[in-house]
N, C-alpha and C positions, 0 to 999 in steps of 0.2 A: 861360489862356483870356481872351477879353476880357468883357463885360458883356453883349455881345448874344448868346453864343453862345444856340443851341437844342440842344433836345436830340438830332436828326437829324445835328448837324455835332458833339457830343459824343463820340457812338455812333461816327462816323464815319472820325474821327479817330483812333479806338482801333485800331477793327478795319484800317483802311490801315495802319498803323504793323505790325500783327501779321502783314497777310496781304504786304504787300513793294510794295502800290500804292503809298505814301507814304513816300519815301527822305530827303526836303528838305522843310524849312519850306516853299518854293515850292508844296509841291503840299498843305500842311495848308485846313483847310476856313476861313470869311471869319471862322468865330468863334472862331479859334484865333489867341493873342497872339504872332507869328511874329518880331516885333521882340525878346522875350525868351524864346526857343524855339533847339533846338539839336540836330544830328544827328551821331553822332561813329561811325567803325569804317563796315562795311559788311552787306549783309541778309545772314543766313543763308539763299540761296538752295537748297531742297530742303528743307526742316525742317519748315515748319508750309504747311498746304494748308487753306482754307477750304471745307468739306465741304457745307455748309448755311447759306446767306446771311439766311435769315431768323431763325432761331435762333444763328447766332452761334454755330456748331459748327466747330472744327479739328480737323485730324490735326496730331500731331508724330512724327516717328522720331526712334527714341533720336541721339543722338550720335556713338555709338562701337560699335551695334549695332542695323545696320536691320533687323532680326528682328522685333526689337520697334516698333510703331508703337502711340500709346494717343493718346488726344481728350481735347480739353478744349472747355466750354460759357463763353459769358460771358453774363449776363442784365441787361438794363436795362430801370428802370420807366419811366412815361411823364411823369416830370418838367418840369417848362416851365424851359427858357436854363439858372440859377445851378441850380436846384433838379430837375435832372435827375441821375438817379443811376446806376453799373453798382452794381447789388443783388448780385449773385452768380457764383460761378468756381466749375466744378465739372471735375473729374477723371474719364475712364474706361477701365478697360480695353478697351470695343469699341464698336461704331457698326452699328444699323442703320439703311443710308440712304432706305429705303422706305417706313417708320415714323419716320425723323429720331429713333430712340430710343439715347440713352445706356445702355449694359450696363455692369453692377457698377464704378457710381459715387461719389463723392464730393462733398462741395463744403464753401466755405466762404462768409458772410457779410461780404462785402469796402464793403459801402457807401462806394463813390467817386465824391465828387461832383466837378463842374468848379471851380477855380477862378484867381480875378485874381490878376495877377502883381502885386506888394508891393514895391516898389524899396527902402522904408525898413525893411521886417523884416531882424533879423539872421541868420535863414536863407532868403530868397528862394527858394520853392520851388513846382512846379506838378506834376503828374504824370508822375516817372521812368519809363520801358519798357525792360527789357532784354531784347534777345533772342541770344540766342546758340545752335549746336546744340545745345548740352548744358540749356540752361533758358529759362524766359522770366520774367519778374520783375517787380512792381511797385509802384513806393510813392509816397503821397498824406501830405505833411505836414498839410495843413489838414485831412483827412480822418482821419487817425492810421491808415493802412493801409498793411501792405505784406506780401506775400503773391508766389507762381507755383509755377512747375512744375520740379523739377531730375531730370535724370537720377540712376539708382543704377548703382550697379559690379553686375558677378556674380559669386558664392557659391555655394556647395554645393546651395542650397536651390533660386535660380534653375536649376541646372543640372540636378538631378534633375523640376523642376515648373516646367516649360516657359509656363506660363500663369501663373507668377506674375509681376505687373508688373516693370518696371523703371524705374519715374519714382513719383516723390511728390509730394503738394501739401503745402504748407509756408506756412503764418502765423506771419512771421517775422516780428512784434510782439509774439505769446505767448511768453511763457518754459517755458510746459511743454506736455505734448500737444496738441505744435506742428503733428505731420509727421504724415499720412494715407496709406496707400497702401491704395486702394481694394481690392485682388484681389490678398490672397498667401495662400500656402498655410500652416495651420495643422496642426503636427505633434503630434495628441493619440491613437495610437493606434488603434484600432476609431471613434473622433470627428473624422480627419483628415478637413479639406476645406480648400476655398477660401473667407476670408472678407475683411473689411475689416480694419486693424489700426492704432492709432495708437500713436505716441508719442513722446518728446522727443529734440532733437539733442543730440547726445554727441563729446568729442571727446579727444584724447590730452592732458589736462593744459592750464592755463591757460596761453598766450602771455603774456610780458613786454616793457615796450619795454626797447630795451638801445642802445646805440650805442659807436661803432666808437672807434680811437684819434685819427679825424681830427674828432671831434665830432659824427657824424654819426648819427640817429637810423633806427633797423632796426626796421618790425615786423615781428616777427615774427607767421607765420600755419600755422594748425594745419588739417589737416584734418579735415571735417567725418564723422559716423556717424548712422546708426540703425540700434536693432538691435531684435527683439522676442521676447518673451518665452517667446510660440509657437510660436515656432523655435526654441527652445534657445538663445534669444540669438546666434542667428546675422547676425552684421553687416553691413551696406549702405557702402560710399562714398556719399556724394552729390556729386554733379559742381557746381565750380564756386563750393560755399559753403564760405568760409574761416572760423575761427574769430580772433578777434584778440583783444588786451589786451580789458582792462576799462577803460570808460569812455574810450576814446585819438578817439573821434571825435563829431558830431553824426550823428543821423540826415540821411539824404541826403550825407553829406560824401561829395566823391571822391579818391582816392591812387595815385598809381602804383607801380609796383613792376615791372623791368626794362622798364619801357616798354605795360605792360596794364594799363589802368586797373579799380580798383574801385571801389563805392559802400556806402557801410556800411547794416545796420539797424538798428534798434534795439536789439536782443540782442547785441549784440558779435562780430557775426557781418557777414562782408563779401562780398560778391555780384562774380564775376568777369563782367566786363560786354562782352568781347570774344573 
């Protein structure tokens, strides 16, 4: 962003990028640094629908199962240009649009401020967006945030409890009860319900970097899980988050891999971004 932005072309800027107005730096707002700004792949056209323009409410459909449709909120204070902030991203299984009310929700404390782009830093970096059908994603190096929304696979548990979600919100900076899913179902008996449940990504065994006979370096990527405890440890896919080595990248790095590129986070864990 540049030094004049406000906070109106901050906000603004977010929400085009998420709802499919803003495809090209051409159409970013005058306080957006469009000289070091970049747009790569194409919208996921049908995925995310803006429900409520003033709160800054979305629908998404799952990915790979339009059964499921679940909302997410983005909250911003009333900060002036640099010191304008989005404060909050919250998760939910439903929407009512007549009350603009969030039903059995979530959220997290995302504080992402704007900032100027740094030609001399050795990681030159400004606010990532991923959006793809399966997740939307987002990380703030100057901010230390990165955090969204990924689809889950279905299971026994989905398939028997038709209202339990199938998307999570994930702060993918934290190393442990990271992952939220606001509305699954809790298997205790005469005390079964639906409640909220968190807890950490999990995955088959540590990836290694290894390379090939022609010198060539392979990483390998592992898929990502959540699973809880109140279900009998019944396990989740998360769509689209990779597990990789330890330590193989910086935050924000990008890599290819047969021609789809990812973005790493912090956790050693890498965000499919197309």
């Amino acid at each position: 962003m540049l030094s004049t932005i406000t906070n109106a072309q901050f906000k603004a800027d977010i929400i085009g990028i998420i709802e499919g107005t803003i495809t090209s730096t051409a159409q970013l707002s005058a306080g957006a640094d469009t000289t070091n700004s970049s747009f790569t792949g194409s919208y996921p056209t049908g995925t995310y629908t803006k429900v409520n323009a003033t709160t800054n409410t979305f629908s998404k459909v799952h990915g790979t199962d339009a059964a499921y449709t679940h909302y997410f909120r983005l909250t911003f204070d009333a900060g002036v240009g640099l010191d304008a902030k989005w404060t909050n991203f919250a998760l939910a299984q439903g929407y009512t649009s007549g009350t603009d009310t969030l039903l059995n929700s979530s959220s997290l404390t995302c504080n992402v401020k704007p900032n100027t782009f740094i030609g001399s830093a050795a990681f030159p970096s400004g606010i990532n967006i991923v959006l793809t059908p399966k997740n939307i994603w987002f990380s703030s190096l100057t901010s230390g945030a990165t955090f969204g929304i990924f689809d889950l696979g279905a299971n026994g548990v989905t398939a028997t409890y038709a209202d339990n979600m199938r998307m999570c919100i994930m702060n993918t900076t934290a190393t442990s009860s990271n992952i939220v899913v606001p509305y699954v179902y809790s298997i205790d008996g005469p005390n079964s319900a639906y409640t909220s449940m968190t807890a950490t990504v999990t995955t088959l065994g540590n990836p290694t970097l290894k390379t090939n006979t022609a010198g060539s370096a392979l990483i390998i990527e592992n898929p990502a899980f959540v699973q809880f405890s109140q279900q009998g440890n019944q396990v989740y896919g998360i769509a689209n988050l990779l597990k990789i080595g330890t330590s193989l990248f910086a935050m924000d790095s990008i890599y290819n891999t047969a021609g789809v590129r990812r973005i790493v986070a912090p956790i050693d864990y890498a965000i499919v971004t197309e």
